[in-house]
N, C-alpha and C positions, 0 to 999 in steps of 0.2 A: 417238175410236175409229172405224174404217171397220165401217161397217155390210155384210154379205154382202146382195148380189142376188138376186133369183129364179132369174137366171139362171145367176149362180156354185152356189145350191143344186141346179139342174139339173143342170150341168156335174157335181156330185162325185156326185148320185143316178147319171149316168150312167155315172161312172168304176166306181163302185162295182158297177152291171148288167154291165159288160167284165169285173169279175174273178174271175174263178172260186174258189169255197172255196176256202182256204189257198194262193191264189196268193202269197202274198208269204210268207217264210220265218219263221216261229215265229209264223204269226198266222195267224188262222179271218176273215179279212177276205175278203167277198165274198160271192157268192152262187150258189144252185146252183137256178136256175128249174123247169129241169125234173124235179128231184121232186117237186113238187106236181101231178104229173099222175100220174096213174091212180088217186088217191088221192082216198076221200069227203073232200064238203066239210069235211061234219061232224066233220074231225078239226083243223081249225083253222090247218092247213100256210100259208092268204094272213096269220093274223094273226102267224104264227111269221114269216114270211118278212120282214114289214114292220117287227116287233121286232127283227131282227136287222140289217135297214137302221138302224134310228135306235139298233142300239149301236155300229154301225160306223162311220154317221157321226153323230156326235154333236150335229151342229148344228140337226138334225133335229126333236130332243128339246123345242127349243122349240116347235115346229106345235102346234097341239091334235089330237086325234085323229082330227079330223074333215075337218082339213085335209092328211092323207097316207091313199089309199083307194088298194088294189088289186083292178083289173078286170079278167075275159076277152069277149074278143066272139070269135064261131064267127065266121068267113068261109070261102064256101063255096069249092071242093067240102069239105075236109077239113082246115083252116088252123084255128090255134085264136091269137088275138093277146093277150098279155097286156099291161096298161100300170098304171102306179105313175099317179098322179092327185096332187100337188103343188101347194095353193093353187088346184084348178080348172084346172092348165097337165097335161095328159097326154103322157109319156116311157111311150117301147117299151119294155114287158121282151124280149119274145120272139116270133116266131111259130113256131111247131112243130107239125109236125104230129101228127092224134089218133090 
């Protein structure tokens, strides 16, 4: 049995950050970053966002919980970066402005 890479799991985290909700026809495959912005923490939109990574992709599902974390860091003047954290390996979601 071929075992997946870190780096194959990066590649489909990443494929999966390029596709936007319902890009592909009769499927919710994908992701939509920037609604999790303007929105309190407190309503849980990073754990929403990261459950819907590991039902999309499924390979995921094996990580412990501990080992898929999603981050923002401000960079200034007005830059907001977000990234998916993988085993400790950190993948861009986004930068957008706030």
């Amino acid at each position: 049995m071929k075992k997946i890479t870190a780096q194959e799991a990066q590649a489909m985290i990443s494929h999966w950050l390029h596709t936007p909700t319902n890009g592909y026809l009769g499927s919710d495959y994908g992701q939509d970053a920037k609604a999790m912005l303007q929105n309190p923490q407190s309503l849980g939109l990073g754990d929403a966002f990261l459950n819907k990574l590991r039902q999309d992709v499924p390979i995921l599902q094996t990580l412990g919980t501990d080992d898929l974390n999603l981050y923002a860091v401000t960079e200034q003047p007005d830059k907001l970066k977000i990234l998916i954290e993988m085993a400790g390996r950190p993948i861009e979601v986004a930068e957008v402005d706030k």
